[in-house]
N, C-alpha and C positions, 0 to 999 in steps of 0.2 A: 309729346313723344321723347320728346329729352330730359323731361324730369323720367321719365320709365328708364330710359337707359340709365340717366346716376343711380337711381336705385337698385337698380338690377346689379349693376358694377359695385353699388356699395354693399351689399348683400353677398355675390361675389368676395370681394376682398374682407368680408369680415367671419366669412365661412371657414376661408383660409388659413386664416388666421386662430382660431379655433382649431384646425385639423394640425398646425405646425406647431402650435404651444404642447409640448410634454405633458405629460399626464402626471401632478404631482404626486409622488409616493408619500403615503403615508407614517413610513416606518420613522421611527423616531432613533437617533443616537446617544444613549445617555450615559453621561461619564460617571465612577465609579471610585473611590478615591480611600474608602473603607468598611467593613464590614456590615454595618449599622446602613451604606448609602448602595451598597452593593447585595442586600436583602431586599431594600425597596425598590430597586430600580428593576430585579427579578419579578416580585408581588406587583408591581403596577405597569408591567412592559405589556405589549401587544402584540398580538401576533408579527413576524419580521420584522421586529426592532433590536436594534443591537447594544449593550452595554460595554462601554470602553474603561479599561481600568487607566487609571492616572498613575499609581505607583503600587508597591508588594500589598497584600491585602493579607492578615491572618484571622482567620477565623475560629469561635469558640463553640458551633454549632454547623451540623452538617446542613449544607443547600439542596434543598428540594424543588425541582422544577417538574409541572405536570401540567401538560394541556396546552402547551405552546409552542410554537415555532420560534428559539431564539437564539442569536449568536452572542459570546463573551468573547470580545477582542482585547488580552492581555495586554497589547502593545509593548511586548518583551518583558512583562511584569510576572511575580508568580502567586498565589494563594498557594497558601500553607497552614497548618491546624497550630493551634495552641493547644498543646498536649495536656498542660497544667491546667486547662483552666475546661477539658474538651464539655460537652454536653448530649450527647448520643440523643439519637432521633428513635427510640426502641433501640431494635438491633440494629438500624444504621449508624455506621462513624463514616462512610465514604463522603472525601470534600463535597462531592458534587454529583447528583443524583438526577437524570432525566427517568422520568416517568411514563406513565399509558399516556398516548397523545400527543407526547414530545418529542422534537426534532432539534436537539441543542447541539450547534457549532461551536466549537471551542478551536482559537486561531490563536497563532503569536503569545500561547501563554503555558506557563512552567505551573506543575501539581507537585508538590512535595511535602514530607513528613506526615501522613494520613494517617490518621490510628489500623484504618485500614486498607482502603481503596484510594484512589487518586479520584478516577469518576466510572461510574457505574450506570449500563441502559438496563434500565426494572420492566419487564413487566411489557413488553411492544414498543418502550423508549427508543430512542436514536439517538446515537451519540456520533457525529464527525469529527474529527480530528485531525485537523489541520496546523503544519507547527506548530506542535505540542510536544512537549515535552514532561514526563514522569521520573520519578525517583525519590528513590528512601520512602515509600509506603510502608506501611509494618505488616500489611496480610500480601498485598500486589499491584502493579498497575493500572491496569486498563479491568473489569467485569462484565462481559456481557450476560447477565441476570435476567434470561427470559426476555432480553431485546438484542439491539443490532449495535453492533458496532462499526462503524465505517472508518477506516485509515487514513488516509490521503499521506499525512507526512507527521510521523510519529516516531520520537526518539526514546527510547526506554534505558534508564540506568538502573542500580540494583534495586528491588521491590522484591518485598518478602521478610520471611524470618532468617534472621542467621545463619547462614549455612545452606540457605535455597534461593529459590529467585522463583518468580511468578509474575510475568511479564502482563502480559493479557489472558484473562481466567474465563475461560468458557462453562456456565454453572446456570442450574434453573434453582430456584430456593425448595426447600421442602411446602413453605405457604404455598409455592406454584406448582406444587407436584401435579395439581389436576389439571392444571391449564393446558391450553392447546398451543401456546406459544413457546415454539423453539428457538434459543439463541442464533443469532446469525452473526457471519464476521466479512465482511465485503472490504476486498482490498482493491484500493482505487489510487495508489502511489507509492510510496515509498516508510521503510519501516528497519528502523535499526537499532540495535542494541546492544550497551555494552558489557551485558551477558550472553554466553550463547546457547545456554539449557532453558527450557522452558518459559522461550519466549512465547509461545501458545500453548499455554496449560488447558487441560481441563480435568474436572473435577469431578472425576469417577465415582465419589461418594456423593456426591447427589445424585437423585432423579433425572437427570439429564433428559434421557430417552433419545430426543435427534439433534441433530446441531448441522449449520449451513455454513459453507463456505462458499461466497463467490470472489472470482478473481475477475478483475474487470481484463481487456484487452490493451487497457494503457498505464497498467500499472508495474511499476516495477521490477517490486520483492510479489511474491505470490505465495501462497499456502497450497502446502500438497499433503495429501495421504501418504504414508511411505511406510510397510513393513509394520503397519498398525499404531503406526506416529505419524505425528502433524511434523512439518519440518516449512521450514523455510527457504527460498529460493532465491538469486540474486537474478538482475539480468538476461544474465549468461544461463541461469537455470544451475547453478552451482547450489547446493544446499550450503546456507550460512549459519542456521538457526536451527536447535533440535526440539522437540516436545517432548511430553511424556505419553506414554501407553496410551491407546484411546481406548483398551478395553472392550465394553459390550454397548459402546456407544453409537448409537446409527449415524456417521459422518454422510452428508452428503457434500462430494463435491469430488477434485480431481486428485487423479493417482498422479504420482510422481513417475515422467519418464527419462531415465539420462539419456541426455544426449550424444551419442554417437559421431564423434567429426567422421565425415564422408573421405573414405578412401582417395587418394591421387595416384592413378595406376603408374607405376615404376615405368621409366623408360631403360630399354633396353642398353645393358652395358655393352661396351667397347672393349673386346677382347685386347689389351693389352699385352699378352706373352707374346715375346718374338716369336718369330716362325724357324724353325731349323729342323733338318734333315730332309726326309723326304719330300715334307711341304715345298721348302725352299727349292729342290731342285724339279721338280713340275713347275712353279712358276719361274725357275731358268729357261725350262723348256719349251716352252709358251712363248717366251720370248725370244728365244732362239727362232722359231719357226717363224713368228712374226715376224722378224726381218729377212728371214729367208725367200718368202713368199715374195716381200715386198722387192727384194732384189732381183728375184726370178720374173718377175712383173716390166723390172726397170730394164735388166736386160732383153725380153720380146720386145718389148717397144721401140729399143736399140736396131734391132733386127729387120723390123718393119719399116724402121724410116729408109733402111741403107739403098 
């Protein structure tokens, strides 16, 4: 009977122990330190694994990611194109490219000097962005190309040709004219720029056909309809940011309302003008009889006691 209870108890405590050890994650973290290590570490990553960059990374060929769930953790580092040396993917020069089936986080890291794009969701892609930071693109920032792009915390400096800007480009490709996927743009934090034109473009000479905007409820800056522009919102609901024309574009998503500060009904002024003439002499007179009363009062009672 007492070997049944150690075993019971040992059986017990080893169940336990088992239910309290963590379930190890498989995701792998793999550091990234140049071009050549940060291609492979793309090509052979696995579903939620994340690649850390070690320092700036330039690249001679655009990155293609399709079919994976994966985060680049810049760690305050930036990717940048070698313009001399570029090598176009067809019609892609965009750094960085999520594809059908991919969910790419981009955290803690700087995009700049693109022949075109910074990075681009193709096709059902997903792109999050999370501090990040764009600038000096030569076509624009941010592309959402028939996928999604999500915000969280996105700084945009100038992108574009000379003389324009083109922050984040709302565009479906002519290749995707038939497709059934609409660009989306989900704002989920904060988003700023230090231009204030065409921080959400979109690109009336494509096929567009619909485009989505959701604004989440914890987000800060937000995207509104307004007057047949996208615009930008602080806060406060201040528009910060303008767009261009949306044209014959089906937007879905919210109208812009200003906000109204709520009335504080006035309290009634205090007639400050002295009183003179007739006023003044009724309220002599008032007072006059008030003491008369009172004295005609004091005298009967004089009367009565005697």
């Amino acid at each position: 009977m007492k070997v049944f209870k150690k075993l019971s108890l040992l059986f017990l405590l080893s169940l336990f122990a088992l239910i309290a050890i963590p379930i190890c994650s498989h995701a792998a973290n793999t550091p990234a330190g140049d071009e050549s290590s940060l291609v492979d570490a793309i090509k052979n990553a696995s579903n939620n694994d994340t690649i850390s960059l070690s320092t700036n990374i330039v690249i001679k060929a655009p990155i293609d990611i399709a079919g994976k769930n994966l985060t680049i953790n810049g760690n305050g580092h930036t990717i940048s194109a070698n313009t001399d040396e570029w090598q176009a993917s067809g019609e892609n020069s965009t750094l960085i490219t999520a594809g059908k089936g991919t969910k790419l986080t981009l955290k803690n890291l700087t995009l700049s000097n693109s022949v075109k794009y910074g990075v681009q969701a193709y096709n059902g892609g997903h792109v999050v962005l999370d501090n990040v930071e764009i600038k000096d693109c030569a076509y624009g920032g941010v592309l959402a190309n028939a996928g999604t792009v999500e915000v969280v915390n996105l700084h945009l400096g100038h992108n574009g040709r000379e003389g324009t800007n083109n922050g984040i480009e709302i565009a479906r490709g002519t290749s995707l004219a038939d497709g059934d996927t609409d660009p989306v743009l989900i704002m989920n934090g904060s988003l700023s720029s230090t231009e204030k034109n065409n921080v959400v473009y979109i690109d009336t000479n494509d096929p567009v056909g619909g485009f989505e905007i959701i604004n989440t409820e914890n987000s800060t800056n937000k995207v509104f309809i307004n007057d047949n522009k996208l615009v930008v919102a602080d806060k406060n609901n201040t528009i910060i940011y303008q767009g261009n024309d949306i044209g014959d574009v089906a937007v879905e998503g919210e109208e812009y309302k200003e906000t109204v500060p709520e009335k504080v009904p006035e309290k009634p002024k205090k007639d400050g003008t002295p009183k003179t003439g007739s006023s003044n002499l009724l309220e002599i007179s008032a007072i006059a009889i008030a003491i008369s009363s009172m004295a005609i009062l004091v005298l009967k009672r004089k009367d009565l006691s005697c």
